[in-house]
PDB file of N, H, CA, C and O in Angstrom:
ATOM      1  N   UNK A   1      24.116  13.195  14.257  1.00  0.00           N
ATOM      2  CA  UNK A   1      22.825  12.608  14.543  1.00  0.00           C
ATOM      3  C   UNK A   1      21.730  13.423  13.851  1.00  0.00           C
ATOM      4  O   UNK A   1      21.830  14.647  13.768  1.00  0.00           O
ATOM      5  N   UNK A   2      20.479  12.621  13.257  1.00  0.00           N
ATOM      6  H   UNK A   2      20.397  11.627  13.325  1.00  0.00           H
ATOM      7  CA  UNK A   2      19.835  13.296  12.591  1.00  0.00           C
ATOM      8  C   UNK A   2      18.831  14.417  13.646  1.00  0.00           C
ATOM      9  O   UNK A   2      19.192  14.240  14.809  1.00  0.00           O
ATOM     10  N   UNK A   3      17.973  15.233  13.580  1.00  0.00           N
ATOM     11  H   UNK A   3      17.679  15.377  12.635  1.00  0.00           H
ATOM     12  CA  UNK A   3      17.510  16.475  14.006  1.00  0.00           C
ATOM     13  C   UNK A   3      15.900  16.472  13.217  1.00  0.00           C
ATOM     14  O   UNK A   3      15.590  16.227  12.051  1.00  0.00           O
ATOM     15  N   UNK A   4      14.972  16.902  14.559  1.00  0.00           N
ATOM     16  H   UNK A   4      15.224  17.100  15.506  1.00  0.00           H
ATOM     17  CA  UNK A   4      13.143  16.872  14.146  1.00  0.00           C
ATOM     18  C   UNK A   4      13.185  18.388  14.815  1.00  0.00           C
ATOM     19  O   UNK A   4      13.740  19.067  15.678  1.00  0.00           O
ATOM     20  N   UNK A   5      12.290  18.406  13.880  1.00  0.00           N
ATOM     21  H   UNK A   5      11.839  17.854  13.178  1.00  0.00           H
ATOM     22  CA  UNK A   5      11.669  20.066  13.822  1.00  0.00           C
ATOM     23  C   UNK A   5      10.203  19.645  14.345  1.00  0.00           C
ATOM     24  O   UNK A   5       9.477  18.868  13.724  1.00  0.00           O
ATOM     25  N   UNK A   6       9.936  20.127  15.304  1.00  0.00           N
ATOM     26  H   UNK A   6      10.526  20.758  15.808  1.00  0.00           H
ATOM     27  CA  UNK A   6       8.959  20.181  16.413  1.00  0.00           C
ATOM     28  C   UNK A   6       8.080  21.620  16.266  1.00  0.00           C
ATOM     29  O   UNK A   6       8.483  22.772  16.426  1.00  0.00           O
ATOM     30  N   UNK A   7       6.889  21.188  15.944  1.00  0.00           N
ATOM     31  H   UNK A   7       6.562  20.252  15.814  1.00  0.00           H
ATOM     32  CA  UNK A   7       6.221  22.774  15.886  1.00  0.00           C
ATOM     33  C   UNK A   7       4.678  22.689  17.204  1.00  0.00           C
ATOM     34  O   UNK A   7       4.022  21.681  17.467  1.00  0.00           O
ATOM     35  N   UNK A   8       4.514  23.958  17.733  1.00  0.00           N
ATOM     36  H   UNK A   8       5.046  24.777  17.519  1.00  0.00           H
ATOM     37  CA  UNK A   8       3.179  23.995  18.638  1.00  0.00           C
ATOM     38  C   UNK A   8       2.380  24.233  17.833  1.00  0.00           C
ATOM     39  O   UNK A   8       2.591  25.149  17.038  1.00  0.00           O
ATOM     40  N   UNK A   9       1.022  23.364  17.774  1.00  0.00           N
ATOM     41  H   UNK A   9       0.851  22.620  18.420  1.00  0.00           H
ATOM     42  CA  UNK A   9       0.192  23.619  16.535  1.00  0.00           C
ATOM     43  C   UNK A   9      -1.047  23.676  17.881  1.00  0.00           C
ATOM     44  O   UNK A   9      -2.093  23.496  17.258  1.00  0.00           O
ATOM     45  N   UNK A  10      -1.286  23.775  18.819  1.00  0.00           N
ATOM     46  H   UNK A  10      -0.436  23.921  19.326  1.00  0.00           H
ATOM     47  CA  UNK A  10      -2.344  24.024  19.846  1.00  0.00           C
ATOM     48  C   UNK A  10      -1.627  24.489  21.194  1.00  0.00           C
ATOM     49  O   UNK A  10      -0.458  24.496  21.579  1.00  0.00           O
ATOM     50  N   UNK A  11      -3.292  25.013  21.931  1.00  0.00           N
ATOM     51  H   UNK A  11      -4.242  25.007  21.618  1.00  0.00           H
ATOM     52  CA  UNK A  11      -2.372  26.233  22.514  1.00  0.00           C
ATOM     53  C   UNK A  11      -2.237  25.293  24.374  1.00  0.00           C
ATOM     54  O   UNK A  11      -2.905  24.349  24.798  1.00  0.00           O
ATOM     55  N   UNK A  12      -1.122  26.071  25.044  1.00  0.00           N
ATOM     56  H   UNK A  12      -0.580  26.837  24.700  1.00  0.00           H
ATOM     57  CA  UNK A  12      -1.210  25.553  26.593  1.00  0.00           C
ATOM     58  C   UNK A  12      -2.347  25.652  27.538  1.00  0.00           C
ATOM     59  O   UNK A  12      -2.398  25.100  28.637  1.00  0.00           O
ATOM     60  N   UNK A  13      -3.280  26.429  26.993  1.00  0.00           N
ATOM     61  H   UNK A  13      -3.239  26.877  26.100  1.00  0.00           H
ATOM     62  CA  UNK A  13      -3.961  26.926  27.460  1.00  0.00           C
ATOM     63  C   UNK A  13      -4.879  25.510  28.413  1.00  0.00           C
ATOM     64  O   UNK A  13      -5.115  24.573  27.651  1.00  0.00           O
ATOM     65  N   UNK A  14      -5.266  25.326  29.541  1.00  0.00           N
ATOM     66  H   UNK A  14      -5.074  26.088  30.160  1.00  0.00           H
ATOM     67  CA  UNK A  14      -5.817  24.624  29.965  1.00  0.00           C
ATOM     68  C   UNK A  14      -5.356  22.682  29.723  1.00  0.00           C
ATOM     69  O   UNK A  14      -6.056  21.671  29.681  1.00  0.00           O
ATOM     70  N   UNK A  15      -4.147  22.878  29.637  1.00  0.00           N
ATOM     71  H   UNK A  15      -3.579  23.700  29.671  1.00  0.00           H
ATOM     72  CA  UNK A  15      -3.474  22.017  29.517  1.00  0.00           C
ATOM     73  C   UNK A  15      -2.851  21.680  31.023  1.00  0.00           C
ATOM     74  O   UNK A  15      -2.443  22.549  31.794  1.00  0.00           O
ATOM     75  N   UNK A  16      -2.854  20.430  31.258  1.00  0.00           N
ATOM     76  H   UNK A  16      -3.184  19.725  30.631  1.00  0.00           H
ATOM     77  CA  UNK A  16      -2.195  19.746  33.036  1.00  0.00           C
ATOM     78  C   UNK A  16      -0.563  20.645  33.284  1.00  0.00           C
ATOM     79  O   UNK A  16       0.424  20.863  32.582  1.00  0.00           O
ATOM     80  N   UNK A  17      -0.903  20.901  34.388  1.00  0.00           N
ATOM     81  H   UNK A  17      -1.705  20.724  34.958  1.00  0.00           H
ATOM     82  CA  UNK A  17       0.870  21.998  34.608  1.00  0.00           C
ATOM     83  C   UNK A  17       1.848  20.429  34.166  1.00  0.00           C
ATOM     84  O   UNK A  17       2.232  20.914  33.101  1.00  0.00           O
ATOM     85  N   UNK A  18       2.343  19.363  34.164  1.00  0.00           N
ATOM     86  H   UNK A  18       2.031  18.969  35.029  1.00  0.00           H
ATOM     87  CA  UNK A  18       3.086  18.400  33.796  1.00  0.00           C
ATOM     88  C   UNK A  18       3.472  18.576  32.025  1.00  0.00           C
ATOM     89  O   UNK A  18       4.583  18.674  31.505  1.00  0.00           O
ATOM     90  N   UNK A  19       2.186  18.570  31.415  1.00  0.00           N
ATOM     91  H   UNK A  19       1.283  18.490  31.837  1.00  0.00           H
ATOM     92  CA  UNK A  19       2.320  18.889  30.139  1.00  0.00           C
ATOM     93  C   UNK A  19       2.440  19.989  29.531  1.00  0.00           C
ATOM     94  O   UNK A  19       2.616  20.045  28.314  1.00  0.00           O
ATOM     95  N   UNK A  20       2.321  21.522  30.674  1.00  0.00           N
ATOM     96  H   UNK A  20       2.177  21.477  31.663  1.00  0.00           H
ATOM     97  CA  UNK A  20       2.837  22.848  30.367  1.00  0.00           C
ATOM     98  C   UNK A  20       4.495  22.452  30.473  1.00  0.00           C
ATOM     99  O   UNK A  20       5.179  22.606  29.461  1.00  0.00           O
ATOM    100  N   UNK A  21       5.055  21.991  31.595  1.00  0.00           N
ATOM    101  H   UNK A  21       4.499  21.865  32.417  1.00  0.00           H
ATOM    102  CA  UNK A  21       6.627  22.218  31.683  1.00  0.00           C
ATOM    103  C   UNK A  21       7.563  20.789  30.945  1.00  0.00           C
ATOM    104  O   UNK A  21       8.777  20.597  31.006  1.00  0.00           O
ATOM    105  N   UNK A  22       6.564  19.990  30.309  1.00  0.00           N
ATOM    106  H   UNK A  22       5.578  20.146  30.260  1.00  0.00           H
ATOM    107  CA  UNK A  22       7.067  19.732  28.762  1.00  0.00           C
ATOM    108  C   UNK A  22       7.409  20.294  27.909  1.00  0.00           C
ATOM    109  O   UNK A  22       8.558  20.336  27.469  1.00  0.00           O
ATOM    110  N   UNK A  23       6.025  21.086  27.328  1.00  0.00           N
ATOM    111  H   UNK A  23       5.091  21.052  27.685  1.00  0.00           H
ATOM    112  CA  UNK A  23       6.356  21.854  26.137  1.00  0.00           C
ATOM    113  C   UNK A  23       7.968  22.788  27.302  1.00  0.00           C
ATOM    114  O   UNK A  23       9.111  22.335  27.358  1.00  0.00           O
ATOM    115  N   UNK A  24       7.729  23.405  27.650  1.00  0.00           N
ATOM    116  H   UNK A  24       6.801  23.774  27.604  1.00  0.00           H
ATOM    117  CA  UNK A  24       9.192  24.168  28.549  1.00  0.00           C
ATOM    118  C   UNK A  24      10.356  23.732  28.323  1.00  0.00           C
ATOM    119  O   UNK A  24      11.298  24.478  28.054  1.00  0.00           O
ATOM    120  N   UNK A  25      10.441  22.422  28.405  1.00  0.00           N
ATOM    121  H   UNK A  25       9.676  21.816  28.624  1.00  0.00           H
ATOM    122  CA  UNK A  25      11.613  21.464  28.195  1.00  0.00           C
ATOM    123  C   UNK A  25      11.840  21.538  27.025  1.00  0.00           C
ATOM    124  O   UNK A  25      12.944  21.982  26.710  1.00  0.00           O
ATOM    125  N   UNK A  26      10.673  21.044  25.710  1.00  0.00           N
ATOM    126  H   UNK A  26       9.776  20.684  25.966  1.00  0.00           H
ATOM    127  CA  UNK A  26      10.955  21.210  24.525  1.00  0.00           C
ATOM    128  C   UNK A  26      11.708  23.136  24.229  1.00  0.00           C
ATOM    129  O   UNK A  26      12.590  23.496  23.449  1.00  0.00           O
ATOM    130  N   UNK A  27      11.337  23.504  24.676  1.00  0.00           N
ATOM    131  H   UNK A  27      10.621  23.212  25.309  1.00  0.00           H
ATOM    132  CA  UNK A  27      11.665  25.025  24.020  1.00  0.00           C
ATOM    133  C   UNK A  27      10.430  25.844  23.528  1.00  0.00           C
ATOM    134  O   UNK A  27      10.547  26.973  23.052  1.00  0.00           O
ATOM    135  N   UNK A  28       8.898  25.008  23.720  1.00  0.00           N
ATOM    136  H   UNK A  28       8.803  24.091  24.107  1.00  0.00           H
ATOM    137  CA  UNK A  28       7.898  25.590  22.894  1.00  0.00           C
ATOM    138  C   UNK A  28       7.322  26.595  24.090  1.00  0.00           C
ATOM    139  O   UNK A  28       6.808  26.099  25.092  1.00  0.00           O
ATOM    140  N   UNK A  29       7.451  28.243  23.903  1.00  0.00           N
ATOM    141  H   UNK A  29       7.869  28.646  23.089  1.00  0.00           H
ATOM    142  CA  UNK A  29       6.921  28.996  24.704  1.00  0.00           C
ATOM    143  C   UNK A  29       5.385  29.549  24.059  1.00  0.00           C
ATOM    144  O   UNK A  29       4.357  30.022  24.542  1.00  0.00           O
ATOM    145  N   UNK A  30       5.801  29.250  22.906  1.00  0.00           N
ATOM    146  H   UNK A  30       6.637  28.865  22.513  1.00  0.00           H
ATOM    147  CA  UNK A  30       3.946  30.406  21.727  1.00  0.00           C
ATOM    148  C   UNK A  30       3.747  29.403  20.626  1.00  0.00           C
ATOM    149  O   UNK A  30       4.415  28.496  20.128  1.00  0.00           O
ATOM    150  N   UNK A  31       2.785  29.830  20.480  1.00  0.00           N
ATOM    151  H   UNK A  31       2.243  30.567  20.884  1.00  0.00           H
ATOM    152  CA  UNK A  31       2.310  28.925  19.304  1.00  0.00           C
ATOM    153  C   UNK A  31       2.864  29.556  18.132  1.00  0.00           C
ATOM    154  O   UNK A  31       3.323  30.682  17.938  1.00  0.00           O
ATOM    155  N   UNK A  32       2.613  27.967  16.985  1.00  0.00           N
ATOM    156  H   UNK A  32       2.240  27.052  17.143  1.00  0.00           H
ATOM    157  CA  UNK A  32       3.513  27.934  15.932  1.00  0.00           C
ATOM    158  C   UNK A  32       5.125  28.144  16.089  1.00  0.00           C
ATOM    159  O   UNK A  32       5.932  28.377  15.188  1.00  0.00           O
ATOM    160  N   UNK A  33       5.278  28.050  16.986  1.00  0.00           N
ATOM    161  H   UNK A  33       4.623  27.861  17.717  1.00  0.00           H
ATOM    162  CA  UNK A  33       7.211  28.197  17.033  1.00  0.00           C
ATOM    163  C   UNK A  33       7.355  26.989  16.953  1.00  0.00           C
ATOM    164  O   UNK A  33       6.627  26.103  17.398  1.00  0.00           O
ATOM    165  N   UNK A  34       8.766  26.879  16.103  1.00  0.00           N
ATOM    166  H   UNK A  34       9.358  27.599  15.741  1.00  0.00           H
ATOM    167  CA  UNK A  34       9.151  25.872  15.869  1.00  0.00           C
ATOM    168  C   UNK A  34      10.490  25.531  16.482  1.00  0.00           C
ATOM    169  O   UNK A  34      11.366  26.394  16.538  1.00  0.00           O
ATOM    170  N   UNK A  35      10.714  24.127  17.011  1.00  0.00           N
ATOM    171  H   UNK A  35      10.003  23.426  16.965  1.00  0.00           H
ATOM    172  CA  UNK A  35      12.278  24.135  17.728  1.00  0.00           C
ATOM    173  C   UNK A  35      12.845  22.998  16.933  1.00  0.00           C
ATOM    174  O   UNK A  35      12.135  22.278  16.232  1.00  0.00           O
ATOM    175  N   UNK A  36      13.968  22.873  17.040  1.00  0.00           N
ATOM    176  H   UNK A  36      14.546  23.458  17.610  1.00  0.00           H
ATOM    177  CA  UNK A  36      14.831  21.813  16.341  1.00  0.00           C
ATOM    178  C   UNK A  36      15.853  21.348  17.137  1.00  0.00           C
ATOM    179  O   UNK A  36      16.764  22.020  17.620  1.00  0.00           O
ATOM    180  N   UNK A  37      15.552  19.498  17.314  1.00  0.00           N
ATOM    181  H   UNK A  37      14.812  18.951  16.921  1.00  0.00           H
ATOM    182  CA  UNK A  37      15.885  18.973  18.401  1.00  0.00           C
ATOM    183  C   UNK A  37      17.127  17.563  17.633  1.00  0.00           C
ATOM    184  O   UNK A  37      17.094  16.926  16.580  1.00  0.00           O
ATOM    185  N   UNK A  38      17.662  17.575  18.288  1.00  0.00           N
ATOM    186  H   UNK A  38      17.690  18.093  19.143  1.00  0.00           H
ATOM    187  CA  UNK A  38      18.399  16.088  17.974  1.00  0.00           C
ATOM    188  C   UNK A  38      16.922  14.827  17.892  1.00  0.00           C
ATOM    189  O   UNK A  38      15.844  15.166  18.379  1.00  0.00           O
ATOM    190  N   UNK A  39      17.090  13.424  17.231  1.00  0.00           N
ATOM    191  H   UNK A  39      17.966  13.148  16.835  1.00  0.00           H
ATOM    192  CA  UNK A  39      16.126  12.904  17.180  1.00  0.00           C
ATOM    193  C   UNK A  39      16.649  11.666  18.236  1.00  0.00           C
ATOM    194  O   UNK A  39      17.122  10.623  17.784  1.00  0.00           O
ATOM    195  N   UNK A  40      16.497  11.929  19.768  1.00  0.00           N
ATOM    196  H   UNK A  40      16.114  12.777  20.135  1.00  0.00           H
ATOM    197  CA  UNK A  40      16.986  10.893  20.843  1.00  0.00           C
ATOM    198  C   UNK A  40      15.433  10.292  21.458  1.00  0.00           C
ATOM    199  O   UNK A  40      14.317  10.771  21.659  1.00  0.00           O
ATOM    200  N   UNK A  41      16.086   9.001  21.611  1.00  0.00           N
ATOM    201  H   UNK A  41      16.993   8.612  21.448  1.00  0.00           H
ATOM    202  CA  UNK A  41      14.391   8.455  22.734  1.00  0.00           C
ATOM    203  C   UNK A  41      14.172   9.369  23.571  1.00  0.00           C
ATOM    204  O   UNK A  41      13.034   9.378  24.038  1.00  0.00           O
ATOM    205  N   UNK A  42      15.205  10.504  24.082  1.00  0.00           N
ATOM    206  H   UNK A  42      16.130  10.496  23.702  1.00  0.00           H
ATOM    207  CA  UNK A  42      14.363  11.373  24.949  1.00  0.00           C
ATOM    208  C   UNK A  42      13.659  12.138  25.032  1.00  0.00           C
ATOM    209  O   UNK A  42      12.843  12.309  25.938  1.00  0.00           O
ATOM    210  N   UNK A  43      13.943  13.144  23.507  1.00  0.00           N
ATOM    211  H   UNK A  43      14.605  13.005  22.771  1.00  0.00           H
ATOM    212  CA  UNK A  43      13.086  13.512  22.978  1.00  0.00           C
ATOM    213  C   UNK A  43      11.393  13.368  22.265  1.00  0.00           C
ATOM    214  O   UNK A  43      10.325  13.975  22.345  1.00  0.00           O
ATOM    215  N   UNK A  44      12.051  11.962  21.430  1.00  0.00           N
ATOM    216  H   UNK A  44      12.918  11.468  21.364  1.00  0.00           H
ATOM    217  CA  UNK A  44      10.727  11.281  21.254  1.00  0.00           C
ATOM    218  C   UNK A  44       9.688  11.395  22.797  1.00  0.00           C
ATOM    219  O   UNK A  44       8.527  11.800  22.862  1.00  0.00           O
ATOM    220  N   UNK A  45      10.405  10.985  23.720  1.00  0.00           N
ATOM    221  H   UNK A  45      11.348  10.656  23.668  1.00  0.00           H
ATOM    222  CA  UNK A  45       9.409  10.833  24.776  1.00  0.00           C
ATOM    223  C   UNK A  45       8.436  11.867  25.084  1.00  0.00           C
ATOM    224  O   UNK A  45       7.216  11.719  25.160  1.00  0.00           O
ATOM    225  N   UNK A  46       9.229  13.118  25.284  1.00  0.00           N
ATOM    226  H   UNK A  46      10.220  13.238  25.222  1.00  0.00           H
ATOM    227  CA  UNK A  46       8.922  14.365  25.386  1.00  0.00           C
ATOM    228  C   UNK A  46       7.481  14.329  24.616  1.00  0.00           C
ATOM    229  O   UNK A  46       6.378  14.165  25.137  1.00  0.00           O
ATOM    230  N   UNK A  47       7.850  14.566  22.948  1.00  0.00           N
ATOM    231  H   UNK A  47       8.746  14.700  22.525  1.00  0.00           H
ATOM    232  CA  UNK A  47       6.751  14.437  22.257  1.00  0.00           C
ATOM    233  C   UNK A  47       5.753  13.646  22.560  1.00  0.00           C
ATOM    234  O   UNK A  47       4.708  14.218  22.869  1.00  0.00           O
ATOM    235  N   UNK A  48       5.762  12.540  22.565  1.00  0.00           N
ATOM    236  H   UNK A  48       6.611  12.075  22.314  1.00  0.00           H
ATOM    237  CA  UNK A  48       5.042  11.673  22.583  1.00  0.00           C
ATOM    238  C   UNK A  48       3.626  12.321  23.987  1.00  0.00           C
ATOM    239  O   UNK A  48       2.408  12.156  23.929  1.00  0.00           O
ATOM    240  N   UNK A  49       4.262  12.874  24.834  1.00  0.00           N
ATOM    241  H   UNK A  49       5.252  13.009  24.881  1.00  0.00           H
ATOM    242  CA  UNK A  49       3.549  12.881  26.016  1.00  0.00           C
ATOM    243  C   UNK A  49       2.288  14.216  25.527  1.00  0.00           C
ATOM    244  O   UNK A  49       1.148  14.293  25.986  1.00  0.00           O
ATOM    245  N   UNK A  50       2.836  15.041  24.618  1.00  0.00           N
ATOM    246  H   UNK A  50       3.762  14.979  24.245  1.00  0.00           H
ATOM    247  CA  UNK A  50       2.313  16.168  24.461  1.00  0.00           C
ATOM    248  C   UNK A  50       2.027  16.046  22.933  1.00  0.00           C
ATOM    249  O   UNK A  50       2.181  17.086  22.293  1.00  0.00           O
ATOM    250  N   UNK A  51       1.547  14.692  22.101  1.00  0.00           N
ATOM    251  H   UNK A  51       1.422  13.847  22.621  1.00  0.00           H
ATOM    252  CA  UNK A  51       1.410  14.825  21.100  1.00  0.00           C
ATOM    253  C   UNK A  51      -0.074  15.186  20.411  1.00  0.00           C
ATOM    254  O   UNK A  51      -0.344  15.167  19.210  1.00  0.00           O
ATOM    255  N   UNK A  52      -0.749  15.443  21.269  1.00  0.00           N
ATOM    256  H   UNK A  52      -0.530  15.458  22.245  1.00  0.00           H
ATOM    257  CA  UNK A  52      -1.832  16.043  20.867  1.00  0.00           C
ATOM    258  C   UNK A  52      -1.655  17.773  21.072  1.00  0.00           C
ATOM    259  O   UNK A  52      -2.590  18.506  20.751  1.00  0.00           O
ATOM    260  N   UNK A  53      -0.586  18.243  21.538  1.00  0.00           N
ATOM    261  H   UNK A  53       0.174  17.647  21.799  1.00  0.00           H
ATOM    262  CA  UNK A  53      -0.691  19.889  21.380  1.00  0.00           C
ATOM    263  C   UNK A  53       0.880  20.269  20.104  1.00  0.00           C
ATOM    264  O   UNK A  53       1.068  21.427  19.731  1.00  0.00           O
ATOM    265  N   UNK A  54       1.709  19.230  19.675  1.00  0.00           N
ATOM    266  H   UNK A  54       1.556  18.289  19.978  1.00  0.00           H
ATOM    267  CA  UNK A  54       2.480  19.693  18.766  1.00  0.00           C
ATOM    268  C   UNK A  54       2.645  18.552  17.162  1.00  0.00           C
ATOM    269  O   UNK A  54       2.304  17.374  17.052  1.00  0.00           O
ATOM    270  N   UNK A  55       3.148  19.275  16.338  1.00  0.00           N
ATOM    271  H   UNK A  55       3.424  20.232  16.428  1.00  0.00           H
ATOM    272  CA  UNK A  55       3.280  18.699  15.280  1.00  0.00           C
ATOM    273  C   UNK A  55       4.997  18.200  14.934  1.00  0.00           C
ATOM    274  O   UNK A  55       5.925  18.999  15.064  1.00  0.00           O
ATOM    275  N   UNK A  56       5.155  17.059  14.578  1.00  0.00           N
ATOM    276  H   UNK A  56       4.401  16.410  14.473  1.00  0.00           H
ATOM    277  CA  UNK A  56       6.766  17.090  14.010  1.00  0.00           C
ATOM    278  C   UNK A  56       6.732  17.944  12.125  1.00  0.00           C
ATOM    279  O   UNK A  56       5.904  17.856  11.218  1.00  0.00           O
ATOM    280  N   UNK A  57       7.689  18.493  12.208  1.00  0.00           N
ATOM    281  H   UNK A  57       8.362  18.565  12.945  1.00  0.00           H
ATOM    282  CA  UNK A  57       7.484  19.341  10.818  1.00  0.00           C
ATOM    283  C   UNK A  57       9.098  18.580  10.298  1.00  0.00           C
ATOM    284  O   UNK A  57      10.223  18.547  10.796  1.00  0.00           O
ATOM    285  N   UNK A  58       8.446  18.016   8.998  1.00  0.00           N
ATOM    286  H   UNK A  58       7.532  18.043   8.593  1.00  0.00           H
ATOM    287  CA  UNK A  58      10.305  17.534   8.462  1.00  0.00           C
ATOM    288  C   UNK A  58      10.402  18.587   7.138  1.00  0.00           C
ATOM    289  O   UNK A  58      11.430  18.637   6.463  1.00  0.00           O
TER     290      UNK A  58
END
């Protein structure tokens, strides 16, 4: 299965605790880290919810 590279390009900082223990789920603890995920609707979802604090990097 193909695989998205997920990067934190803004910070948690003052972000809803729901959309802190997203990024958590994703793997994103600091900024600019990058994680690499299988590309599943569940993931997508993930993103999607928090797509104003990360970037997909291909």
């Amino acid at each position: 299965m193909a695989t998205i590279k997920i990067k934190q390009t803004k910070s948690r900082i003052g972000a809803p605790k729901d959309q802190k223990r997203t990024l958590d789920a994703l793997g994103l603890t600091k900024m600019h880290r990058v994680v690499e995920h299988e590309d599943t609707p569940a993931i997508m979802g993930l993103i999607r919810k928090v797509k104003h604090l990360v970037t997909v990097v291909e």
